[in-house]
N, CA, C and O atoms as CSV, one atom per row, in Angstrom:
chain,resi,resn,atom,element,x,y,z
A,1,UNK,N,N,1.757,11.496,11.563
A,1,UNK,CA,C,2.499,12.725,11.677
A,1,UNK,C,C,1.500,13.849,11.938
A,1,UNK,O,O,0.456,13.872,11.287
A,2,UNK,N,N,1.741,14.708,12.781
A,2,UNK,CA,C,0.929,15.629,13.175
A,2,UNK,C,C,0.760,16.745,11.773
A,2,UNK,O,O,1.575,16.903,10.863
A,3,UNK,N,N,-0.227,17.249,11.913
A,3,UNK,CA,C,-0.511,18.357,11.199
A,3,UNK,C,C,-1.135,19.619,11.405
A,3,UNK,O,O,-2.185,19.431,12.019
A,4,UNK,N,N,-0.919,20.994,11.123
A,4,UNK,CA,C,-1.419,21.619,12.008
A,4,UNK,C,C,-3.315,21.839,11.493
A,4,UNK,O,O,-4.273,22.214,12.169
A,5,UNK,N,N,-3.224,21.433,10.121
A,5,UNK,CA,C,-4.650,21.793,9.242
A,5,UNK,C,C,-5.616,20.686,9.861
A,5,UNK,O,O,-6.567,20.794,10.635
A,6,UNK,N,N,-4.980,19.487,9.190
A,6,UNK,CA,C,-5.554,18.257,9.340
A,6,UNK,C,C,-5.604,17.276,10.618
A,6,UNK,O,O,-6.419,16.359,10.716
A,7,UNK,N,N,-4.875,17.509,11.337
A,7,UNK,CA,C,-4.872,16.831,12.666
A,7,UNK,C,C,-3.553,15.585,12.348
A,7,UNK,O,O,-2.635,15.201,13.074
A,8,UNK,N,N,-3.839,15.306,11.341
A,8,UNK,CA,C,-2.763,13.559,11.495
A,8,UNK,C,C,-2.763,13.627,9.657
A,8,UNK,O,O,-3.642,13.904,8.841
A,9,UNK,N,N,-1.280,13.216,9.529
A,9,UNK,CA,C,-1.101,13.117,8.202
A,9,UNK,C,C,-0.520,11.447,8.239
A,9,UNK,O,O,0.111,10.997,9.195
A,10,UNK,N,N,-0.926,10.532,6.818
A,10,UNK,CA,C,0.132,9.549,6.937
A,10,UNK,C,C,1.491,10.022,6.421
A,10,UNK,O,O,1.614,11.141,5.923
A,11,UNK,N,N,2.162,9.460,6.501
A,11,UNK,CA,C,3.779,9.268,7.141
A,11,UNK,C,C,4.196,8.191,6.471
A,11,UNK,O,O,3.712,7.103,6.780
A,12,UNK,N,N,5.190,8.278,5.405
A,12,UNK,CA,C,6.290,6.934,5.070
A,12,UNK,C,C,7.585,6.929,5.120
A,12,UNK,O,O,8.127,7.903,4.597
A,13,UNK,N,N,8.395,5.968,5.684
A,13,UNK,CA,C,9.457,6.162,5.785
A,13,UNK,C,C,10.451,5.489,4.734
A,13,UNK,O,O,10.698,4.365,5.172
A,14,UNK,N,N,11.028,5.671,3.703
A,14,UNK,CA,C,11.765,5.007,2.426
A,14,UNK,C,C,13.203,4.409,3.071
A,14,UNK,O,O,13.836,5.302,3.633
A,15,UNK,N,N,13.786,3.223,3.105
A,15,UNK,CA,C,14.640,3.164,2.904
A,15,UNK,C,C,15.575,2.794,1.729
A,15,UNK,O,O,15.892,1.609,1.627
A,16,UNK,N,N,16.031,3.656,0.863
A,16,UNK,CA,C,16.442,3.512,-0.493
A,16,UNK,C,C,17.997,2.604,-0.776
A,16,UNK,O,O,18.991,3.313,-0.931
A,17,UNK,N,N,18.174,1.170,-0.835
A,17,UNK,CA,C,19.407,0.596,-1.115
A,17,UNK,C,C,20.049,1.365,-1.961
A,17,UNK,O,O,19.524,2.157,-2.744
A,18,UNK,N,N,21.273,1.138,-1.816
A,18,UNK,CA,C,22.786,1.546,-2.304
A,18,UNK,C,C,22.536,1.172,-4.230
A,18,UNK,O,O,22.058,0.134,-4.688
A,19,UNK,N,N,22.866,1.972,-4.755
A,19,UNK,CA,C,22.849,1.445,-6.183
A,19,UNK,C,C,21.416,1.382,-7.071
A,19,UNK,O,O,21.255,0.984,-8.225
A,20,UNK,N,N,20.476,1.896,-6.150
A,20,UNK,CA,C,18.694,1.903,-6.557
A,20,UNK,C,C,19.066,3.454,-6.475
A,20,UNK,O,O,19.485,4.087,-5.506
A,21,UNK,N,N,18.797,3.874,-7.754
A,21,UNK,CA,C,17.914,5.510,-7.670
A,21,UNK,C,C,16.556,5.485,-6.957
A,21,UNK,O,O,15.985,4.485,-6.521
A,22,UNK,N,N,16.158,6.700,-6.915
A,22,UNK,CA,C,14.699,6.878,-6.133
A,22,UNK,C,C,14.493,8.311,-7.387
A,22,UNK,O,O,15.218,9.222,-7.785
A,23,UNK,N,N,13.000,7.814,-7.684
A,23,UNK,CA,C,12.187,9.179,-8.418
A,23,UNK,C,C,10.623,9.482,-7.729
A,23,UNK,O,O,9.645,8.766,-7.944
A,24,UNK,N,N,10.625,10.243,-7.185
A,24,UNK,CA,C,9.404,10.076,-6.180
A,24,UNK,C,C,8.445,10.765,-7.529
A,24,UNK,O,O,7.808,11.762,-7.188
A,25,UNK,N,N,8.302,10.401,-8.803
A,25,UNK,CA,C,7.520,11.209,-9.454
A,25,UNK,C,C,7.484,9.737,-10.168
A,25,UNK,O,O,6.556,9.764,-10.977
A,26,UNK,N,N,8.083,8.564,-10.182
A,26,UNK,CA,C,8.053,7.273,-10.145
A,26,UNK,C,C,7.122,6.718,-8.960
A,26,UNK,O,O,6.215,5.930,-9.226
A,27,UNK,N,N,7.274,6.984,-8.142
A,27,UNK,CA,C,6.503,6.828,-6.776
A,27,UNK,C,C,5.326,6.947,-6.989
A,27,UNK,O,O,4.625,5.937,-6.920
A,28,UNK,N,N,4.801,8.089,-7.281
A,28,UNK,CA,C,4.022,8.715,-7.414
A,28,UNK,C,C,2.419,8.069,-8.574
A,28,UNK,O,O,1.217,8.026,-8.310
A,29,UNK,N,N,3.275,7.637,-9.945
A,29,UNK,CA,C,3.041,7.151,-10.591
A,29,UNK,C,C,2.427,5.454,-10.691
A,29,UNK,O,O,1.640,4.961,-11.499
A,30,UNK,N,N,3.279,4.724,-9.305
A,30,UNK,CA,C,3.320,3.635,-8.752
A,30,UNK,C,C,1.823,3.862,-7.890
A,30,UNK,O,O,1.054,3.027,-8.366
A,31,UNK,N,N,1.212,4.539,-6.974
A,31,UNK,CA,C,0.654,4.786,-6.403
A,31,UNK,C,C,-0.798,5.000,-7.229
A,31,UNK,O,O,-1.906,4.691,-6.790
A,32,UNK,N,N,-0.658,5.297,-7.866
A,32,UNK,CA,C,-1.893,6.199,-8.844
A,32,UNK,C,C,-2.868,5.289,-9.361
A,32,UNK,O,O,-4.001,5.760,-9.462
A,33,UNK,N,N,-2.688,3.974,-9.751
A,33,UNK,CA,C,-3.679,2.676,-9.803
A,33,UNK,C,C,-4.659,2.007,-8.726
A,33,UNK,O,O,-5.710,1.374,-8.822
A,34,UNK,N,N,-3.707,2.499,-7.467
A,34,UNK,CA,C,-4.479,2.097,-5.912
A,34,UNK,C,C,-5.425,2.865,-5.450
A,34,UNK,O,O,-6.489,2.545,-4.921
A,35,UNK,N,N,-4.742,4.478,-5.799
A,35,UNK,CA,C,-6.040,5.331,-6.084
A,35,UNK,C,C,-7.500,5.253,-6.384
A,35,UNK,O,O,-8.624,5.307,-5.886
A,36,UNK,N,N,-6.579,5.035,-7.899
A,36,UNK,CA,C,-7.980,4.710,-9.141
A,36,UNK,C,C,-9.000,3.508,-8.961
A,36,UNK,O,O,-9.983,3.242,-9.653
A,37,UNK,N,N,-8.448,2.786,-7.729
A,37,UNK,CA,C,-8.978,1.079,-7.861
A,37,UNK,C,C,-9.406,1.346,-6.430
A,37,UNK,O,O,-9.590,0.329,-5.760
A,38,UNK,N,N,-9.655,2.833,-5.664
A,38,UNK,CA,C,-10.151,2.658,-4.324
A,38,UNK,C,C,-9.444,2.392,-3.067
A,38,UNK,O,O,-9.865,2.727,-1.959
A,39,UNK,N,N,-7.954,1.551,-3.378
A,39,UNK,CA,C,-7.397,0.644,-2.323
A,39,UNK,C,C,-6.573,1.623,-1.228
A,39,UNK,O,O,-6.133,1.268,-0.134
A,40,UNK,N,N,-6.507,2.706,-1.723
A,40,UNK,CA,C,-6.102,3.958,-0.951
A,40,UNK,C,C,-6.416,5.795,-1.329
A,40,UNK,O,O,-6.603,6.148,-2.494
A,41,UNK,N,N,-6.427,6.685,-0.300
A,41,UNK,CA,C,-7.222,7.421,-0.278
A,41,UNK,C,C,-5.969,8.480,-1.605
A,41,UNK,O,O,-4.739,8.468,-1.649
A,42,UNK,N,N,-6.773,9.097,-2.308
A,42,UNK,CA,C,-5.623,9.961,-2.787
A,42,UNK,C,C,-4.889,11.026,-2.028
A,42,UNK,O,O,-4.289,11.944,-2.588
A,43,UNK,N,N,-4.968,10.852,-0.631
A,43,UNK,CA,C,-4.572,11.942,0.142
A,43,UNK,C,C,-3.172,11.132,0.680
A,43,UNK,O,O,-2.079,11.539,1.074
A,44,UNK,N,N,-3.807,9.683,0.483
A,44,UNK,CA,C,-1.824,9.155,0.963
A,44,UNK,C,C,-0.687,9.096,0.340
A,44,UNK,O,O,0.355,8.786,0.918
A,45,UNK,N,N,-0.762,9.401,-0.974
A,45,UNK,CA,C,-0.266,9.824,-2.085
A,45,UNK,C,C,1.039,11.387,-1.550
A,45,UNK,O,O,0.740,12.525,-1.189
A,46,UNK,N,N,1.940,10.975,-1.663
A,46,UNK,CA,C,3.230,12.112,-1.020
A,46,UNK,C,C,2.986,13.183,-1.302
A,46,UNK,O,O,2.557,13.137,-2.455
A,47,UNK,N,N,2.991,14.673,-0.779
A,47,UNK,CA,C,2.704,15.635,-1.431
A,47,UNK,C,C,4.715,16.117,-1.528
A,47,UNK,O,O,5.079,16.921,-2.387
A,48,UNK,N,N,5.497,15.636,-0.781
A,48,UNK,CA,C,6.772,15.877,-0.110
A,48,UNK,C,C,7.834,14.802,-0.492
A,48,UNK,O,O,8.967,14.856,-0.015
């Protein structure tokens, strides 16, 4: 996804089934070990 600061942002697209809530502060939380363990940058982490 373009950006005007950064040049290129990553980009995810959710598709959330029928009857599944979504908590992107769950998400968020989910993410935060891959971080900590290197396996992704903390910048891919949703700000949105």
């Amino acid at each position: 996804m373009a950006d005007p600061q950064w040049g290129e942002r990553p980009f995810a697209l959710l598709v959330i089934r029928e009857g599944h809530p979504f908590d992107a502060k769950e998400l968020k939380e989910h993410l935060k070990p891959f971080v900590e363990q290197g396996h992704i940058n903390k910048w891919a982490i949703p700000s949105q």
